[in-house]
C-alpha positions as CSV (number, residue, x, y, z in Angstrom):
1,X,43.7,114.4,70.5
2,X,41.9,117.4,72.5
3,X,44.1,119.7,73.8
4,X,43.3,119.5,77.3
5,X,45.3,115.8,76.9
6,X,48.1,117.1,75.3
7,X,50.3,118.2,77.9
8,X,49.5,115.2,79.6
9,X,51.0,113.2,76.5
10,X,54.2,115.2,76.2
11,X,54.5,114.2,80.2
12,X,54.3,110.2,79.8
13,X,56.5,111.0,77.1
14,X,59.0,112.3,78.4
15,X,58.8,109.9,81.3
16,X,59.2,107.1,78.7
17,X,62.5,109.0,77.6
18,X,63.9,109.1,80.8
19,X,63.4,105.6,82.0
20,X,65.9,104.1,79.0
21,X,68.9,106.0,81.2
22,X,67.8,105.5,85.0
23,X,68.3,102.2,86.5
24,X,66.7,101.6,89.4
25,X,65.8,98.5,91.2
26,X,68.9,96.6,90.0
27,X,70.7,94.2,91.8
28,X,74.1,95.0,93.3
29,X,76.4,92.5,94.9
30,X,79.4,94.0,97.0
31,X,82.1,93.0,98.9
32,X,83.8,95.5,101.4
33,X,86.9,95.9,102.8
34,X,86.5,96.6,107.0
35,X,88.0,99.2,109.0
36,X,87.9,102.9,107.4
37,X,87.8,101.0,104.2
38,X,83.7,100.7,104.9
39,X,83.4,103.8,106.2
40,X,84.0,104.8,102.4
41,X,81.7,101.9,100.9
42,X,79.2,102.6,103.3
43,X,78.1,106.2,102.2
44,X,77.7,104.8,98.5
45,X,76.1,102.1,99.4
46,X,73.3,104.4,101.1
47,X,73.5,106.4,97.6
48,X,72.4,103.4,95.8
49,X,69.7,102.2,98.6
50,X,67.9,105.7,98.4
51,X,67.8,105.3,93.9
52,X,65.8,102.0,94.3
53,X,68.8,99.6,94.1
54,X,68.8,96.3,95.8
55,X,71.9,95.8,97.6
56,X,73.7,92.2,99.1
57,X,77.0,92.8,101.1
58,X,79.7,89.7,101.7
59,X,80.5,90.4,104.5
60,X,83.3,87.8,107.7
61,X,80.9,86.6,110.6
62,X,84.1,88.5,112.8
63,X,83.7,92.0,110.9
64,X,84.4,95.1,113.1
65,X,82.1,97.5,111.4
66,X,80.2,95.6,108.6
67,X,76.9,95.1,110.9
68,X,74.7,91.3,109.3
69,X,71.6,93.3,109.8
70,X,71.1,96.6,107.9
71,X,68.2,98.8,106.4
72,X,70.0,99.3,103.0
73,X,71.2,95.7,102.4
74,X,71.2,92.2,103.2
75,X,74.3,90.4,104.0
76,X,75.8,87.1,103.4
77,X,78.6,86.0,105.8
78,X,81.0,84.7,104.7
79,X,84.8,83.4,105.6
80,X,87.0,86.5,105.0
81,X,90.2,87.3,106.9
82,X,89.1,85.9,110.2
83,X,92.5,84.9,111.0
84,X,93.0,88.6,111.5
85,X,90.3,89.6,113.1
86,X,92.7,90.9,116.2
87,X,93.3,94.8,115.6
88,X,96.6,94.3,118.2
89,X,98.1,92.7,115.1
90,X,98.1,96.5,113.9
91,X,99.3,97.8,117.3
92,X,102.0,94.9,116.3
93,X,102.8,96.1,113.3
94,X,102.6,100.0,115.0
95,X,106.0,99.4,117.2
96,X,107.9,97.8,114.3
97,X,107.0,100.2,112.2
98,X,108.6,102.9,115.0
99,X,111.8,101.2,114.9
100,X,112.2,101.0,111.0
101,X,111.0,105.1,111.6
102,X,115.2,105.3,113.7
103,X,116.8,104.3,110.4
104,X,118.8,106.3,108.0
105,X,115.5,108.2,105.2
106,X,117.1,106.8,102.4
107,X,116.7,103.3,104.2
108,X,113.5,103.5,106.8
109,X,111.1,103.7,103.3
110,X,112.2,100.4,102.5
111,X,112.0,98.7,106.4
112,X,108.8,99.9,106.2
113,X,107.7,98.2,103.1
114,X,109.6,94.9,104.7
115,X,107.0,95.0,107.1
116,X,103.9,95.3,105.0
117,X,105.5,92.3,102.7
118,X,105.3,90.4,105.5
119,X,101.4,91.1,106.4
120,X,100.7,90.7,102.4
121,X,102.4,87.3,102.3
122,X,100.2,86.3,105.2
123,X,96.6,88.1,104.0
124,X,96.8,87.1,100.3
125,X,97.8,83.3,101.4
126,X,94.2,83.9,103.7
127,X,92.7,85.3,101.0
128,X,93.1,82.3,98.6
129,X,91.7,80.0,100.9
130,X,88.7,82.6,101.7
131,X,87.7,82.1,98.4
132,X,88.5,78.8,97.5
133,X,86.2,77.9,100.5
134,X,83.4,80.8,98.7
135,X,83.4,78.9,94.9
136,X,83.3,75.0,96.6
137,X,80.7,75.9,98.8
138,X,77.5,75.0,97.4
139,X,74.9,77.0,99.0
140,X,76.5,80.1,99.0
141,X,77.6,79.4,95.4
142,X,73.6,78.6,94.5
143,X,72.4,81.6,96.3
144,X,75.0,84.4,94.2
145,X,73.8,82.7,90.8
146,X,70.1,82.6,91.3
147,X,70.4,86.0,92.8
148,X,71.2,87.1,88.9
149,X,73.0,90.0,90.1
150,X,73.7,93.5,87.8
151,X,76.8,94.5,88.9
152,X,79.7,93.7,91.3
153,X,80.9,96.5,93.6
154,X,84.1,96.1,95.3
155,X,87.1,97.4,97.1
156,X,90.0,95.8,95.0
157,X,92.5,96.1,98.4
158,X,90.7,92.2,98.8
159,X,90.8,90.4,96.0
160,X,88.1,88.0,97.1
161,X,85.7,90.2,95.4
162,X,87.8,90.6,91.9
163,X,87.9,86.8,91.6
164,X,84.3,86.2,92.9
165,X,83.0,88.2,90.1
166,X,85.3,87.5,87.7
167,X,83.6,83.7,88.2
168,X,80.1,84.8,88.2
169,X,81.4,86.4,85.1
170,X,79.1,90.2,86.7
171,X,80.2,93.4,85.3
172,X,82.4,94.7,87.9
173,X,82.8,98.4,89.3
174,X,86.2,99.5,91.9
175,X,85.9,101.5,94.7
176,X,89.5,101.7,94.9
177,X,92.7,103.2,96.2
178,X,94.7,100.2,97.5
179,X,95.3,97.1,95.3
180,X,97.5,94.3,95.9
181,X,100.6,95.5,97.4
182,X,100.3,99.2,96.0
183,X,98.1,102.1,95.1
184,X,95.7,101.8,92.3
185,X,96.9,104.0,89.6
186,X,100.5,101.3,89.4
187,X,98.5,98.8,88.5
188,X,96.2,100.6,85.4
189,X,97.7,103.4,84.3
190,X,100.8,104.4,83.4
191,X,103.6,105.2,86.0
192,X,106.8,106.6,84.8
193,X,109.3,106.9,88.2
194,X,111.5,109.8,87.1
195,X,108.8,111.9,88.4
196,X,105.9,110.1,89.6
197,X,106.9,108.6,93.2
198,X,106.4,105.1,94.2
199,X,103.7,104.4,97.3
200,X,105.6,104.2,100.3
201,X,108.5,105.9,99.2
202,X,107.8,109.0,101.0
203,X,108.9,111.4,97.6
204,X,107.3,113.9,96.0
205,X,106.8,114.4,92.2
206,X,110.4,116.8,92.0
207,X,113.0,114.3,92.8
208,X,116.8,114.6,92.1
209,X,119.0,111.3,90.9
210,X,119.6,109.8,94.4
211,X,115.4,110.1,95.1
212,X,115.0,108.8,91.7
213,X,117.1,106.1,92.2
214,X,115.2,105.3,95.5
215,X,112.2,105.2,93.6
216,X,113.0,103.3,90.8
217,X,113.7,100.7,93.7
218,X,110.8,101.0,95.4
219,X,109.2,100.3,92.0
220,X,111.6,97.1,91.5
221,X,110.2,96.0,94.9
222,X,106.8,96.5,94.0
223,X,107.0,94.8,91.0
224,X,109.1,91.7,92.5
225,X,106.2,91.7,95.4
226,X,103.7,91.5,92.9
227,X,105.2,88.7,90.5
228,X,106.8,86.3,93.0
229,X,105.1,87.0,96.3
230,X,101.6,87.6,95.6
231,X,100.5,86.0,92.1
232,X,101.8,82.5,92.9
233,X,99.6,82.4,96.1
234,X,96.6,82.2,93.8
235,X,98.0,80.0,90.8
236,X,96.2,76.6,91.6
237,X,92.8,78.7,92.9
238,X,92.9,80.1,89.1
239,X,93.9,77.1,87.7
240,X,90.8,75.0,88.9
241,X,88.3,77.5,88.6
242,X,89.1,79.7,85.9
243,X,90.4,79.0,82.0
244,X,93.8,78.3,81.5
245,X,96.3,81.7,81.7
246,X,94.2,83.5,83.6
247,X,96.1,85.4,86.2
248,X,95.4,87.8,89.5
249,X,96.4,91.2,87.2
250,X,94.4,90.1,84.4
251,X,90.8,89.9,86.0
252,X,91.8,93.1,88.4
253,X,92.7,95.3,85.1
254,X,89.4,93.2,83.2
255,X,87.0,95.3,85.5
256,X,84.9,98.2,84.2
257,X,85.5,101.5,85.9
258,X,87.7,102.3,88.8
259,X,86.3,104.8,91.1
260,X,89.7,106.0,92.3
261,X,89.0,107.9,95.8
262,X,91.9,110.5,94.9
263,X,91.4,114.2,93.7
264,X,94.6,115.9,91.6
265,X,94.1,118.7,94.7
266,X,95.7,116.7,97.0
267,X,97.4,113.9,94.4
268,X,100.7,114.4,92.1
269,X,99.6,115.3,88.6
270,X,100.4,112.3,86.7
271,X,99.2,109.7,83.7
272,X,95.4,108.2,83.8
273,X,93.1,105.7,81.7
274,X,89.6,106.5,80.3
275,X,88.0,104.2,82.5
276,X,89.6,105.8,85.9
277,X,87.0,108.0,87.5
278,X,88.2,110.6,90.3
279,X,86.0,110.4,93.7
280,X,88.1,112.0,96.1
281,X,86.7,113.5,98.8
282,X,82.9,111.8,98.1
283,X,82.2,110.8,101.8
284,X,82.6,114.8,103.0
285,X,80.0,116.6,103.9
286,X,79.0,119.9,105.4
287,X,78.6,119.6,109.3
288,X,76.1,118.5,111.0
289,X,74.9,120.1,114.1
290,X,77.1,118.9,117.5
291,X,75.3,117.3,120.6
292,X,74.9,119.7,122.6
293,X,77.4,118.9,125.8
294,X,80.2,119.1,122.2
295,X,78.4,122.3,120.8
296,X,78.8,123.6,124.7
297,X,82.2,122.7,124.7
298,X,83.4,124.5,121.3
299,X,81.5,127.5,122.6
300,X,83.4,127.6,125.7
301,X,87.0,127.9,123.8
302,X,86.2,131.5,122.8
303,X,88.3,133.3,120.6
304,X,91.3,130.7,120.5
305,X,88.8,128.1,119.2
306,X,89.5,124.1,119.3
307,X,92.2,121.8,118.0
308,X,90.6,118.5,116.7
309,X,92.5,115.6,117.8
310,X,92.1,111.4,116.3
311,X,94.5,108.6,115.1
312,X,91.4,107.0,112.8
313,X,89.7,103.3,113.4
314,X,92.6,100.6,114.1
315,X,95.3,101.8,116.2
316,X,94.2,101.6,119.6
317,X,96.7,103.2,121.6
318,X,100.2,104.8,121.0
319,X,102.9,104.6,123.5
320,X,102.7,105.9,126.8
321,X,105.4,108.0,126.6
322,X,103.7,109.9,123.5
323,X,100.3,110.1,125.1
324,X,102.3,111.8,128.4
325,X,104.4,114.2,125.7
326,X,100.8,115.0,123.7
327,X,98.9,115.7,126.8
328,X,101.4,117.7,127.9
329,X,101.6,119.6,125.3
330,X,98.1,119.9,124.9
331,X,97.9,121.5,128.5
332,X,99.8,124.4,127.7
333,X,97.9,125.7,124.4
334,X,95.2,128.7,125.4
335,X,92.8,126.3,123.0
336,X,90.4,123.7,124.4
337,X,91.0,120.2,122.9
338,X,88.9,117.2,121.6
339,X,90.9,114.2,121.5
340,X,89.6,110.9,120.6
341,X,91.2,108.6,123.1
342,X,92.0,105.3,123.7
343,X,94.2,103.5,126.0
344,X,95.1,104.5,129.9
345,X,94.5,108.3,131.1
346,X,97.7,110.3,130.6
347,X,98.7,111.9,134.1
348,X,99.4,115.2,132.7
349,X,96.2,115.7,131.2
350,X,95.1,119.5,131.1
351,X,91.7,120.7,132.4
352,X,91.5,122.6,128.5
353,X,91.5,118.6,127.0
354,X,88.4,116.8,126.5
355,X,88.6,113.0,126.0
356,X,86.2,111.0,124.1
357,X,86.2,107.2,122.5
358,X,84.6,108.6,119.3
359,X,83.6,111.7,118.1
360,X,81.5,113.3,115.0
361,X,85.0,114.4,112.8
362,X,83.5,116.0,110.0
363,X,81.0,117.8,112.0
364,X,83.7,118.6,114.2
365,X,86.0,119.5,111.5
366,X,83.3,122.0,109.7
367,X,82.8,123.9,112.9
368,X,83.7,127.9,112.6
369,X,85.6,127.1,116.1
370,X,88.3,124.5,114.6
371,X,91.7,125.7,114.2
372,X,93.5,122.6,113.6
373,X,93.6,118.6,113.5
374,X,95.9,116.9,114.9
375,X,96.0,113.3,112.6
376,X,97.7,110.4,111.9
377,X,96.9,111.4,107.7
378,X,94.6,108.3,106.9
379,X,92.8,109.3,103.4
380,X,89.5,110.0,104.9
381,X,90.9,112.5,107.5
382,X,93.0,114.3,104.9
383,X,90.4,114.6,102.6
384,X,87.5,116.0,105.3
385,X,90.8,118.5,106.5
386,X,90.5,119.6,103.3
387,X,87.2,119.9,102.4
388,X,86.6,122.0,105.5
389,X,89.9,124.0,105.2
390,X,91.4,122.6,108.4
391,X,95.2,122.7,108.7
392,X,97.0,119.8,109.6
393,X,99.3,118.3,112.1
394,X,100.8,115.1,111.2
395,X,101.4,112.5,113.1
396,X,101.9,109.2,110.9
397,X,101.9,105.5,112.2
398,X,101.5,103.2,109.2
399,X,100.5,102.3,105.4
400,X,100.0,105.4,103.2
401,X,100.2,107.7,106.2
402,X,103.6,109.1,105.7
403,X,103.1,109.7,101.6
404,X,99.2,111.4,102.4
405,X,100.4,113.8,105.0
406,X,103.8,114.6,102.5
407,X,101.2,115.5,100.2
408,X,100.0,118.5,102.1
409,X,103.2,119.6,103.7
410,X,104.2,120.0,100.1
411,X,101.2,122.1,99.2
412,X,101.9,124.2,102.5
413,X,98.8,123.3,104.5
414,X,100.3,120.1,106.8
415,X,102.9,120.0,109.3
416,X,104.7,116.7,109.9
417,X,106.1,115.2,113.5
418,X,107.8,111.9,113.2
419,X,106.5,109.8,115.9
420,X,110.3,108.9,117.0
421,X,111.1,112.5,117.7
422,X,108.2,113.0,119.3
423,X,108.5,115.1,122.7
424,X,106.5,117.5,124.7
425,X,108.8,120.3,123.2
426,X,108.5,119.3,119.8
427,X,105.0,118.5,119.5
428,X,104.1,121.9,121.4
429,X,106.3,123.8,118.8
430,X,104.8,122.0,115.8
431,X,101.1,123.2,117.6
432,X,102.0,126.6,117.7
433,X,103.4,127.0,114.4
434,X,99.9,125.4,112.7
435,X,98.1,127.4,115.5
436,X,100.0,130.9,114.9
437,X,101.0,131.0,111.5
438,X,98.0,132.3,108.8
439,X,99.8,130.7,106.2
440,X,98.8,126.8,106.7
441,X,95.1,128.1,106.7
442,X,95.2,130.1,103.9
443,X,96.8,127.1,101.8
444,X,94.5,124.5,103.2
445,X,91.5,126.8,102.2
446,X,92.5,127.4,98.8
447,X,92.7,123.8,98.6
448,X,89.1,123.5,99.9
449,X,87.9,126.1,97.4
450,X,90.1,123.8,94.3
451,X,88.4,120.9,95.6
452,X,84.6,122.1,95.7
453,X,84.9,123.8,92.5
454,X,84.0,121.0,89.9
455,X,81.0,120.4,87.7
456,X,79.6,118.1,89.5
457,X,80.1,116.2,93.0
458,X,82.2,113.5,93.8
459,X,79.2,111.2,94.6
460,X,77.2,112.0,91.8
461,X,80.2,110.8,89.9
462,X,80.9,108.2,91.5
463,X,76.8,107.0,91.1
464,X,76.5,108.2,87.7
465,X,79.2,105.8,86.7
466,X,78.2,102.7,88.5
467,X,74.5,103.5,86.8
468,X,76.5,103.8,83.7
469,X,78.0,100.1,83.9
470,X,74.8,98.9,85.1
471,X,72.5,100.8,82.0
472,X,75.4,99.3,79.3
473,X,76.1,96.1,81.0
474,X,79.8,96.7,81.0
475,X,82.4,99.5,79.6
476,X,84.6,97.4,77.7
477,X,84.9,100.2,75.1
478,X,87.1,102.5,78.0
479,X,89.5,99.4,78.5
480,X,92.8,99.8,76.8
481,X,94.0,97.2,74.6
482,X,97.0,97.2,75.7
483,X,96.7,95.3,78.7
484,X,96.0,92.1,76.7
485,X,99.8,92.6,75.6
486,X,102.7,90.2,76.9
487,X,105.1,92.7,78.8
488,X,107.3,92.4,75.8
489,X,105.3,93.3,73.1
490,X,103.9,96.6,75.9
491,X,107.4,98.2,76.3
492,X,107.9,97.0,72.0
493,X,111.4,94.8,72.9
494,X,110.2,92.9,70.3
495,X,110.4,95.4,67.7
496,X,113.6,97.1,69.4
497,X,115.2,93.8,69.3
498,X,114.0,93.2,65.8
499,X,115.5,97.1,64.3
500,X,118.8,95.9,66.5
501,X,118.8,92.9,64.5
502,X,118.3,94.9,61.1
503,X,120.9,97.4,62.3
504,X,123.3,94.5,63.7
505,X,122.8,92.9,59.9
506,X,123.4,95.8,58.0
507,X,126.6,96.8,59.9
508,X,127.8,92.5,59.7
509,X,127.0,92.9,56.0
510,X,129.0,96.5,55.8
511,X,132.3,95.2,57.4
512,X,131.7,92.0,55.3
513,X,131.8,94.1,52.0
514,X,134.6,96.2,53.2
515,X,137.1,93.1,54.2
516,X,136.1,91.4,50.7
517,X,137.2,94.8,48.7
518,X,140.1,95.2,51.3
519,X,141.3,92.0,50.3
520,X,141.0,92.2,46.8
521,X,142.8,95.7,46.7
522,X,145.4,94.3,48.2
523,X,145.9,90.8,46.5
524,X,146.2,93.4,43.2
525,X,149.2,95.2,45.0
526,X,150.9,92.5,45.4
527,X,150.3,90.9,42.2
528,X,151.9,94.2,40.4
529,X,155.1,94.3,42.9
């Protein structure tokens, strides 16, 4: 070999090393959830497009966001919640959820949950039939098999995409925070409730024996919800299409790796699994330049700078009587304000507030004149308000709101209003305090620095591991044996009831002895008198 080709060996070589651990060009078949939900899919899914990876999306012929024709993937439609296809069902679900906000705290928490039973019972019933409909329908059925995909990608809050490849029997990858009728970690790892608090219950991880108690039955609920409300709704689906004993739980906790979108900055320390991968905060980025009639705007607050103002994808419009008490507020602040709006013009609107229908958040958020954001505490917000070090003013409506924006005000860098007390007085207090005190910045930016500080990124995580599942063609080693065990034999009752027994024995036998040489003692006595 001369040694003018040598290099050019070592090269191909190395090439030829490198190609046994990238994976590109495989197939990937997802299924979304809508709403913000696809925001978060979305940005992996352009990860994946841009590494050589052929992408198919499932996708309801009614989606809000989930567009049929895309340059990173080809879509499939499908039925998939259409009976809820009207966002006013949120709006709906938005008043009731004010009214449960006028209870007692100990109580509210649990009026709350009473409401999101009630959309559960009604989504996993519509869920069932989704994909009954999916694995009887012959084409569609044909077209997933012969597509002989790699890997199924999914966001676990709909199960259609658990069972779907469960069937097709695809190595299966979560993009998860929500799952069933809970957040993810309740459902694989484990969850002790003296200090790690329940979703929706609206506790920290510090909790003294009546918040306990509340937790423990928040957890009792949960558990309840997920045994007799939501596991029978699937029994006969499972029980044509899948071998006997199979259950919901068992093909969500069969799947490979969860891509948990939490980070331990902004979540309670608590117990994980090996096959739980932290993504939290992958979808940030640094901002982008504004358009220039926004960058105009920004530049035209001066020193006091801008408060950020949105209340995320599905709730259209809040009362009128808090838009009026907002704007008002709004109109006395020496800051100009971007407020993503929906809904009728409030009358008091101030000539420092800007009104748009959507607006760039993260760019908006990353901008040197942003002072504050003013948010309803959806995940996505919190975790761009944090990744920019933008203090926050709370303003929750629904879901995981309340529990996300406690998170912060724990850690110093939120402020909360409840939308019940909700004046022009209050609000404009609350504004000031974020505004005027150094304190919520500092703490939100040292949560910034925590959160950028790690080895690698979130996304290259979160891609590494789904390249990882796709190179091995599964991660059954990470899965914990333990979840093949009957609850029983999990908690060991078994054996607790089996030492009882021993115990129980030995004491039966003890007393046994002790009557027989009792007795005999005393037959003796009176034998000699």
């Amino acid at each position: 070999m001369s040694i003018m080709s040598t290099p050019l060996f070592l090269t191909v070589l190395y090439l030829l090393s490198l190609s046994s651990t990238y994976c590109s060009g495989s197939r990937i078949l997802v299924v979304p959830v809508d709403g913000s939900h696809w925001i978060n899919m979305k940005v992996i899914l352009q990860e994946l497009h841009g590494r050589g990876h052929e992408i198919t999306v499932l996708r309801s012929a009614k989606s809000w966001y989930i567009p049929a024709n895309s340059s990173i993937y080809t879509s499939i439609d499908m039925p998939m919640l259409e009976d809820e296809s009207d966002k006013n069902y949120y709006n709906k679900m938005l008043q009731d959820g004010m009214e449960c906000r006028r209870w007692p705290s100990f109580i509210r928490t649990f009026c709350q949950q009473y409401l999101i039973t009630s959309m559960l019972s009604m989504g996993h019933e519509i869920l069932a039939r989704a994909t009954a409909t999916t694995l009887e329908n012959p084409v569609i059925m044909k077209t997933l098999q012969d597509a002989k995909f790699d890997l199924m990608l999914t966001d676990p809050a709909l199960t259609i995409g658990v069972l779907l490849g469960s069937y097709l029997k695809l190595p299966m990858v979560f993009n998860v925070r929500w799952i069933n009728n809970g957040e993810g970690h309740f459902t694989i790892a484990p969850s002790p409730v003296s200090y790690i608090p329940a979703p929706g219950s609206e506790l920290g991880d510090e909790m003294d024996f009546l918040e306990r108690t509340k937790n423990m039955l928040h957890y009792v609920y949960s558990a309840v919800e997920q045994h007799y409300l939501i596991n029978p709704v699937y029994s006969h689906l499972l029980k044509r299409h899948f071998p006997p004993g199979t259950d919901l739980l068992s093909l969500q906790l069969a799947a490979d790796i969860w891509l948990l979108r939490t980070d331990f900055v902004f979540e309670f320390p608590r117990p994980t699994m090996p096959n739980v991968v932290y993504i939290g905060g992958f979808q940030c980025k640094e901002a982008q330049p504004l358009p220039a009639d926004l960058e105009a705007f920004m530049q035209s607050s001066g020193e006091h700078g801008v408060v950020v103002m949105s209340l995320g994808t599905i709730i259209s419009a809040l009362p009128r009587e808090h838009t009026e008490a907002i704007a008002g507020a709004f109109a006395q602040l020496p800051q100009k304000v971007i407020w993503r709006f929906m809904g009728e013009k409030p009358s008091n609107l101030g000539n420092n507030t800007l009104l748009v229908s959507w607006l760039p958040q993260t760019d908006l958020l990353g901008h040197p004149k942003t002072r504050a954001f003013v948010a309803h505490g959806g995940t996505n917000g919190m975790y761009e308000a944090i990744y920019h070090g933008v203090p926050v003013l709370g303003l929750p409506l629904l879901f995981d709101q309340f529990d996300n924006l406690l998170r912060l005000k724990v850690r110093g860098a939120a402020r909360v209003v409840e939308p019940t007390s909700l004046t022009e007085e209050v609000f404009l207090e609350a504004l000031r305090d974020i505004l005027e005190n150094p304190s919520y910045r500092s703490n939100i930016q040292h949560l910034s620095q925590l959160h950028r500080d790690q080895p690698m990124s979130p996304m290259d995580t979160a891609i590494f591991w789904i390249e990882y599942v796709i190179r091995n063609k599964a991660a059954a080693h990470l899965r914990s044996a333990g979840f093949s065990l009957p609850w029983y034999s999990y908690f060991c009752l078994d054996v607790a009831a089996f030492i009882m027994a021993i115990i129980g024995t030995f004491i039966w036998a003890a007393v046994l002895v002790c009557r027989i040489l009792c007795c005999r003692r005393s037959r003796r006595k009176t034998k000699a008198e």
